[in-house]
C-alpha positions as CSV (number, residue, x, y, z in Angstrom):
1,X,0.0,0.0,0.0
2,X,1.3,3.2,-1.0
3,X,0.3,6.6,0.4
4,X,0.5,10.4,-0.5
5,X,0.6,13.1,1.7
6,X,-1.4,16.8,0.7
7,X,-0.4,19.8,3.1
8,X,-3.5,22.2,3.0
9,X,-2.7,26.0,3.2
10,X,-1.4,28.7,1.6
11,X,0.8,29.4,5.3
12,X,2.4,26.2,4.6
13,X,4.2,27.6,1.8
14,X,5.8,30.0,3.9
15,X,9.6,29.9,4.9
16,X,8.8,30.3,8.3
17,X,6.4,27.3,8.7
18,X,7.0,23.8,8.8
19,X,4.9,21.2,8.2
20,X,5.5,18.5,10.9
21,X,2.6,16.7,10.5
22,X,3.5,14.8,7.5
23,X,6.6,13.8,9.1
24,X,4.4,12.2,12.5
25,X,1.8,10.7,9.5
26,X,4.9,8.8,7.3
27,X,6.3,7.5,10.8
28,X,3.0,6.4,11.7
29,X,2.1,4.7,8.2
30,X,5.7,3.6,8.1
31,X,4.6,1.2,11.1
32,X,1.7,-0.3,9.3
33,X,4.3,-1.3,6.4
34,X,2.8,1.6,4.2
35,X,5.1,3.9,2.2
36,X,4.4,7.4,1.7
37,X,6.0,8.1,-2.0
38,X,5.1,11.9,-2.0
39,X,4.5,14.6,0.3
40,X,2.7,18.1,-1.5
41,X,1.7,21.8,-0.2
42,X,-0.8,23.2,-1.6
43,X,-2.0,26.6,-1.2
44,X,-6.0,27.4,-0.6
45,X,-7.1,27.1,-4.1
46,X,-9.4,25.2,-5.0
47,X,-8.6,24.6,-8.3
48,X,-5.3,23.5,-7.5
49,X,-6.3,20.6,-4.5
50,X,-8.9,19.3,-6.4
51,X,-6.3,18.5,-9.2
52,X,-3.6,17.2,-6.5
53,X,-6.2,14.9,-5.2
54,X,-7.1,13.7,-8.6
55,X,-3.2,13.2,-9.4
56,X,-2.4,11.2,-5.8
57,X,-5.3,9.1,-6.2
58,X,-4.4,8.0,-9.7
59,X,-0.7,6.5,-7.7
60,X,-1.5,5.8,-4.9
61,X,-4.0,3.5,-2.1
62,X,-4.4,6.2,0.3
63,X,-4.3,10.2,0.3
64,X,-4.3,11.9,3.1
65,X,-5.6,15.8,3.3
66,X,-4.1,17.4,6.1
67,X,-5.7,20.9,7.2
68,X,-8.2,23.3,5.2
69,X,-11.3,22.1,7.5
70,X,-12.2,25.1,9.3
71,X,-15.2,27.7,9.1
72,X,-13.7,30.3,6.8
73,X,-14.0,30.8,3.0
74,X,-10.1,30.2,3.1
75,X,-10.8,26.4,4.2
76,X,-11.8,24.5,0.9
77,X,-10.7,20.8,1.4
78,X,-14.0,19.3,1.4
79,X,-15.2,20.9,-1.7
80,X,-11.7,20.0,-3.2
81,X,-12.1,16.6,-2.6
82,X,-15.9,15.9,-3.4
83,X,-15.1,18.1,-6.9
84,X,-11.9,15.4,-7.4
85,X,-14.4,12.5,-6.5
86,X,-17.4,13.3,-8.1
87,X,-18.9,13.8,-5.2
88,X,-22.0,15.3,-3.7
89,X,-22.2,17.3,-0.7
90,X,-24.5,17.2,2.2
91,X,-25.3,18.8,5.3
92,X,-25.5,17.2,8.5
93,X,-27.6,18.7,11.3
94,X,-26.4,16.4,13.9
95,X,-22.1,18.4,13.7
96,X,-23.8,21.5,14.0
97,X,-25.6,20.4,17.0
98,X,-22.4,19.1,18.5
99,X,-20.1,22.2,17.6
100,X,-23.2,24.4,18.9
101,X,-22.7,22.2,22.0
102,X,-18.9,22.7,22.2
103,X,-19.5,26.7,22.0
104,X,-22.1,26.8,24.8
105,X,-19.6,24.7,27.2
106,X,-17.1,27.7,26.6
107,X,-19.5,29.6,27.3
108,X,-20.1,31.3,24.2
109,X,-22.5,31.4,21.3
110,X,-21.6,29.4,18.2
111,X,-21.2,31.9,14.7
112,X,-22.9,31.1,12.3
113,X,-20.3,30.8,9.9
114,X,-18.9,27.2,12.2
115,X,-21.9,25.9,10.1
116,X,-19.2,25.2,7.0
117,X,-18.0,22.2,8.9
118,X,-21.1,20.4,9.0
119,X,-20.8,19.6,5.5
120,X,-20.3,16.0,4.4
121,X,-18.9,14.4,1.5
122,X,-21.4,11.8,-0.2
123,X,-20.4,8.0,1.2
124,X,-17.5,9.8,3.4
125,X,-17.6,8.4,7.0
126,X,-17.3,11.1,9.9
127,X,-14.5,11.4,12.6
128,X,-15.5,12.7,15.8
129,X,-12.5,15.3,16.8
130,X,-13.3,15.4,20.6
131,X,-10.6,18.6,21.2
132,X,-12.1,20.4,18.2
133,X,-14.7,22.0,15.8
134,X,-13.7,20.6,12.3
135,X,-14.8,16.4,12.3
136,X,-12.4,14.6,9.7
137,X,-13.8,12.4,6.7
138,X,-12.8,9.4,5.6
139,X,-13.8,7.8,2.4
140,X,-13.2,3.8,1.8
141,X,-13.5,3.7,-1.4
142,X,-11.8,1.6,-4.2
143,X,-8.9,2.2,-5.5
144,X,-8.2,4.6,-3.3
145,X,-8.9,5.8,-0.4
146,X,-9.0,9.0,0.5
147,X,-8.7,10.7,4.9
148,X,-9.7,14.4,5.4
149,X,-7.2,15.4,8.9
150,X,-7.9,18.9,10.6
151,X,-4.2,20.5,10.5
152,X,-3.6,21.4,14.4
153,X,-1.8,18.4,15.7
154,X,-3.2,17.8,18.8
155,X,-6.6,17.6,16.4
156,X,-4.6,15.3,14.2
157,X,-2.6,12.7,15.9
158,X,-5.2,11.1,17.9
159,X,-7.7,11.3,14.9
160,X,-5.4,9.7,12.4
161,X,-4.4,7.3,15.2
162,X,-7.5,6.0,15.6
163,X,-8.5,5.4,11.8
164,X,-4.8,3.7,11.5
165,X,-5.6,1.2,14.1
166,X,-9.2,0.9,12.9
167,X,-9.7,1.3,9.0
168,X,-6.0,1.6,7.2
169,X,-3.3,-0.3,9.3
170,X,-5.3,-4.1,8.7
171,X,-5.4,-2.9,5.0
172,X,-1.7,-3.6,4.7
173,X,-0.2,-6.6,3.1
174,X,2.9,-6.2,4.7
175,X,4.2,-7.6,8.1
176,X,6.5,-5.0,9.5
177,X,9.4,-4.6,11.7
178,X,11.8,-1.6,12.3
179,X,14.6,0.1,13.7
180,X,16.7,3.0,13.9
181,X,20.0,3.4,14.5
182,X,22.2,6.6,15.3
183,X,25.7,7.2,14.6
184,X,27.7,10.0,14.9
185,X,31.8,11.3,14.0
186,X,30.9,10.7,10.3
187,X,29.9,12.8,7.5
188,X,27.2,11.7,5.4
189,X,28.3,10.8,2.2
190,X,31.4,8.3,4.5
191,X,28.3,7.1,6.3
192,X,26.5,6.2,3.2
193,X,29.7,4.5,1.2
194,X,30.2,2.4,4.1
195,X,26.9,1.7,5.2
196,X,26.3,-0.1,1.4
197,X,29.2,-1.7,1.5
198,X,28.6,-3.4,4.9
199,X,24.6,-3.8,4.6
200,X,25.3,-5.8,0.8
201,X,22.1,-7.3,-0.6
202,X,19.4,-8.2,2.0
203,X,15.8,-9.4,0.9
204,X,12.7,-7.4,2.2
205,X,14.8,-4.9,3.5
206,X,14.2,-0.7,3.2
207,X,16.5,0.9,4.2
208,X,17.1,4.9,4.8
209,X,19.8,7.6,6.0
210,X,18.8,10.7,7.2
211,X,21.4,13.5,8.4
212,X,21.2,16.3,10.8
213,X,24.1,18.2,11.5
214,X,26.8,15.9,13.5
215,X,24.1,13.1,13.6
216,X,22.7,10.3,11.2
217,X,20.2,7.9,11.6
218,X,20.1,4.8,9.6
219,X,16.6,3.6,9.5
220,X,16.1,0.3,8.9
221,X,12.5,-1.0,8.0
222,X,11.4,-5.3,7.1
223,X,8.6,-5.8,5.1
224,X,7.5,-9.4,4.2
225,X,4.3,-10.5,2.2
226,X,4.6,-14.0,4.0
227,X,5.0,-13.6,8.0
228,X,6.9,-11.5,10.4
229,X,9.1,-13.5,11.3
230,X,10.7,-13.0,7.7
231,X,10.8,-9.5,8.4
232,X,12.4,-9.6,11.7
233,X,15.6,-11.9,10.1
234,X,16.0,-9.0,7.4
235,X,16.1,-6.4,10.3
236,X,18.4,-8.4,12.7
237,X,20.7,-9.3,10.0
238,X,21.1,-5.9,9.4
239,X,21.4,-4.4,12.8
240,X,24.8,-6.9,13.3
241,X,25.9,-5.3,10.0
242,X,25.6,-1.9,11.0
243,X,26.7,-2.4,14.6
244,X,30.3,-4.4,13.2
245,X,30.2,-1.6,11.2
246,X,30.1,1.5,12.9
247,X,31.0,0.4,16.8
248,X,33.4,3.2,16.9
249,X,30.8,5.9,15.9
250,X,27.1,4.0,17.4
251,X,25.5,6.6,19.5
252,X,22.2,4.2,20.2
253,X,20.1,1.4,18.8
254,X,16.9,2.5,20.9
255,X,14.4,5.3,20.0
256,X,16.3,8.1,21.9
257,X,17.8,11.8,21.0
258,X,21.5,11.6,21.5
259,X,21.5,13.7,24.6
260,X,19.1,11.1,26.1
261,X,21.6,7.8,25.2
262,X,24.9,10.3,26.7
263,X,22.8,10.6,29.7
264,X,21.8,7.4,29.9
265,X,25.6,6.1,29.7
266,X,26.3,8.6,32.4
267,X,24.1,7.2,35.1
268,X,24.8,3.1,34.3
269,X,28.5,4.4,34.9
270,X,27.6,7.0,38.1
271,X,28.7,9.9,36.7
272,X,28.0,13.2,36.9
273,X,28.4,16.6,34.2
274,X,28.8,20.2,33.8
275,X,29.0,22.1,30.7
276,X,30.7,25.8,29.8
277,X,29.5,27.6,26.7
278,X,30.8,30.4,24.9
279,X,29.3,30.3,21.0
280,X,26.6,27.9,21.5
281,X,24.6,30.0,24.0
282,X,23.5,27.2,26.1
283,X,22.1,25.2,23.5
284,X,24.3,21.8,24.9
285,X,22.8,22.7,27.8
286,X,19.2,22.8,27.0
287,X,19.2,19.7,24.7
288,X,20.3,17.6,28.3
289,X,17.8,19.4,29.8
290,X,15.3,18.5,27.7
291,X,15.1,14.8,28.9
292,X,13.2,14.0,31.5
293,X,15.5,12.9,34.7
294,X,18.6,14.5,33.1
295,X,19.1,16.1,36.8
296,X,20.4,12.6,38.0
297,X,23.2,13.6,36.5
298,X,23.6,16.7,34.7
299,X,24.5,19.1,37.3
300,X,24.5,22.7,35.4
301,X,26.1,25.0,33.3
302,X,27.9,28.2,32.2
303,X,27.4,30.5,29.7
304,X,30.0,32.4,29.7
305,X,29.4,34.8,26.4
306,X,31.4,37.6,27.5
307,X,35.1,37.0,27.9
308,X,34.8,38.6,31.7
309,X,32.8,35.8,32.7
310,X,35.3,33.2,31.1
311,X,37.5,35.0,33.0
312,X,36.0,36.2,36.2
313,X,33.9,33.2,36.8
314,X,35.6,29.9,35.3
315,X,38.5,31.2,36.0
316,X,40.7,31.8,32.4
317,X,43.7,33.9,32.5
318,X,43.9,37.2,31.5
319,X,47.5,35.8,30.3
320,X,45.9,32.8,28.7
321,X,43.3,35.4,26.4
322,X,45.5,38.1,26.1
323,X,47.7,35.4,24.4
324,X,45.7,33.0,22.8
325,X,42.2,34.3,22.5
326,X,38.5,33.8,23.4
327,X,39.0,31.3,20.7
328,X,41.4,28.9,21.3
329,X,42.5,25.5,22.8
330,X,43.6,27.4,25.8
331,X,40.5,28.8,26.5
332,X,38.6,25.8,25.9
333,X,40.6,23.9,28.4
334,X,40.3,26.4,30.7
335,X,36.8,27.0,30.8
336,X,36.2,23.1,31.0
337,X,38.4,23.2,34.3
338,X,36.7,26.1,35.8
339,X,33.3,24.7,35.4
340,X,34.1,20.8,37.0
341,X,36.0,23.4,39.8
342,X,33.0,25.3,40.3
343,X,30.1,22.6,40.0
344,X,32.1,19.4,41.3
345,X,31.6,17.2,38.6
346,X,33.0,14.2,37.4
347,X,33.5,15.2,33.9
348,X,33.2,19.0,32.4
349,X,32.7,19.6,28.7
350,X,33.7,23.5,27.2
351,X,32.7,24.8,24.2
352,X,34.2,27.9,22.3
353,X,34.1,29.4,19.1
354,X,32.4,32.0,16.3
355,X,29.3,31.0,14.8
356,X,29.0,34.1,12.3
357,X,28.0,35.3,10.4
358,X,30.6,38.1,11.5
359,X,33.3,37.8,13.8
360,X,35.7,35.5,11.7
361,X,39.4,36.0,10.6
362,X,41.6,34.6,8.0
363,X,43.2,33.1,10.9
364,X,40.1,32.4,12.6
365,X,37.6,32.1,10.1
366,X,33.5,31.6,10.7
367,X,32.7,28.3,11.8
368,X,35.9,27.2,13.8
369,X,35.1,25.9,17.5
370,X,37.4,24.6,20.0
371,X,36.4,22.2,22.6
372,X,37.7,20.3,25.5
373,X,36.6,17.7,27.8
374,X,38.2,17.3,31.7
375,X,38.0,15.0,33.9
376,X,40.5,13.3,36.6
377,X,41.5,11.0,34.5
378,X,41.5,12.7,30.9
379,X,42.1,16.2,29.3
380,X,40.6,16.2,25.4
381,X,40.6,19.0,23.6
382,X,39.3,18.8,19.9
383,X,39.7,21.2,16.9
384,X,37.0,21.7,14.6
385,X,36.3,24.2,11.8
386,X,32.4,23.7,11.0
387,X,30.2,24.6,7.7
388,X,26.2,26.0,7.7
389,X,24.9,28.7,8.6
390,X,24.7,30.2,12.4
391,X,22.2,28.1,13.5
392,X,23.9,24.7,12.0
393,X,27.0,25.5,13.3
394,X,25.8,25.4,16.8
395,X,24.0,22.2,16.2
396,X,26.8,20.4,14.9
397,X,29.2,22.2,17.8
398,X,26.6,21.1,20.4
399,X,26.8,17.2,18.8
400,X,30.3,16.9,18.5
401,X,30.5,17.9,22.4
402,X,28.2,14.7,23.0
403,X,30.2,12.6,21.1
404,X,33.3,13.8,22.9
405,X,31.9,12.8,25.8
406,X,29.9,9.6,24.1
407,X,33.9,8.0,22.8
408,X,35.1,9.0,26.4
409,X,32.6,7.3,28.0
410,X,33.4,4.0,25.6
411,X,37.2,4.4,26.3
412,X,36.6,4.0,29.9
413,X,34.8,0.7,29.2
């Protein structure tokens, strides 16, 4: 089963919006075995979505609308669809009674304009949305079929959820099985060369890299026609492939971020960390933060922007900048000391450098970090001179300080 994936909205086809709902919906599907081989945005024209929807239902089993359900003259996915299909529409007392109910337990009076929503597309079945006004639609129909999603996500998820369990998922010919893998201290393209080489030919086997900056995943996804068990062997083979591999750069085999499996490693080995930051303004810091029960072992930070605080409060030298620089090995070190002095922790990662897009040198261009990593029984510093943009060059900067500390933690075993 093949799906495609329609983005309703003429927002969604500005720069500063990004659709993350198609990326929750091809996970999802993904699960059930079913491949989404297209993703569109369409802007709110009707004209325009009724041909997409024509086109995606011509290749593929399902489409899926996503947004363009509302009350306002804007929201035309229904009539897109039913014009696509052929379809009649009709209105159904019974939404507007339940909307109308929704209003008056807010306390307020339902406009008359909500009244849009209650209309129905002939043969489509109707999705209660429990957290909102627009229902969804859902048409099983042959040869495709074709789901109508409001666009907030909390709306969404647990709508589509529902009708995957329910209606598409046991459509599926396919017995699944995945797994994702995360590696790290590897640039794409190397990832990719050896990743073929290694993996070879393996039946009923997907496979798929996607990079981040200073992470890839390998996903790995088993699809058998016959039983699962088929699809499991294709997966496990695989994972032993990948893990002979890439032992030297394998951040984590389970569904984590890589500031989750760092922690994780920290507290099976007891240990405890701090972080300095110059150029990445805390970012490390927050991404540790962001698990749940990272205080087990993450004790703090410093961001130490200013080059007083590098050297009032962790403790640099005015010798050592005077010297040397904000930017340098030196400081890096120094900074890493300061902060395991100040906070008491076992190991103390710094990070220094100039994001951009200003502030580079010929000998110190845009994009070059230092970093170093103290503990009692180890001093690391590490050199990099990173591409991208501002933001990207933090990112990467922020995931090369977890690797640091991901290899230390794997030299101690």
């Amino acid at each position: 089963m093949r799906a495609v994936i329609i983005a309703v909205g003429s927002e969604m086809l500005n720069q500063e919006r990004l659709d993350t709902n198609s990326i929750y919906l091809s996970r999802r599907l993904r699960e059930k075995g079913i491949l989404t081989d297209m993703k569109l945005v369409v802007g709110d024209n009707r004209d325009y979505l009724a041909w997409a929807v024509r086109q995606a239902c011509k290749r593929a089993q399902l489409v899926v609308t996503i947004g363009g359900l509302g009350p306002t003259a804007d929201d035309l996915t229904r009539e897109a669809v039913a014009e696509a299909l052929r379809r009649e529409m009709t209105y159904n007392e019974e939404i507007v009674e339940q909307i109308r109910e929704r209003f008056r337990r807010m306390g307020m009076q339902m406009p008359e304009i909500n009244t849009r929503q209650a209309f129905v597309i002939e043969g489509a079945e109707v999705l209660p949305n429990p957290v909102g006004t627009a229902p969804g639609l859902f048409l099983d129909i042959e040869p495709c079929r074709v789901l109508l999603l409001p666009g907030p996500p909390r709306e969404l998820q647990p709508m589509f959820d529902a009708v995957l369990e329910n209606r598409i998922g046991p459509l599926s010919r396919y017995h699944v099985c995945s797994r994702t893998m995360r590696i790290a201290g590897l640039t794409e393209s190397e990832a990719d060369t050896r990743l073929t080489a290694a993996l070879g030919r393996i039946d009923n086997l997907d496979v798929t890299i996607l990079a981040s900056p200073g992470l890839i995943e390998i996903h790995l996804m088993g699809r058998s026609r016959k039983e699962k068990t088929e699809a499991e062997e294709a997966v496990a083979i695989a994972v032993e492939r990948v893990r002979n591999e890439f032992v030297s750069h394998l951040v984590t085999e389970l569904d984590e971020s890589f500031a989750a499996a760092v922690l994780r490693r920290l507290q099976e080995k007891k240990l405890t960390l701090a972080v300095a930051e110059s150029c990445t303004g805390g970012r490390l810091a927050d991404c540790l933060t962001d698990v749940p029960g990272s205080s087990a072992v993450f004790l703090g930070g410093v961001i130490a922007y200013d080059n007083a605080l590098k050297r009032d409060f962790l403790g640099v030298s005015p010798q050592t900048m005077t010297r040397w620089g904000a930017v340098s090995a030196q400081t890096a070190a120094e900074m890493a000391r300061g902060v395991r002095e100040k906070t008491g922790a076992d190991i103390a990662v710094s990070i220094t450098g100039i994001a951009g897009p200003g502030g580079g040198s010929r000998e110190k261009p845009v994009g070059l970090v230092f970093f170093h990593l103290h503990s009692a029984d180890c001093d690391q510093d590490s050199r990099r001179l990173m591409n991208g943009n501002r933001d990207s060059i933090k990112t990467r900067s922020v995931n090369h300080a977890l690797n640091m500390i991901r290899e230390y933690l794997d030299g101690r075993e």
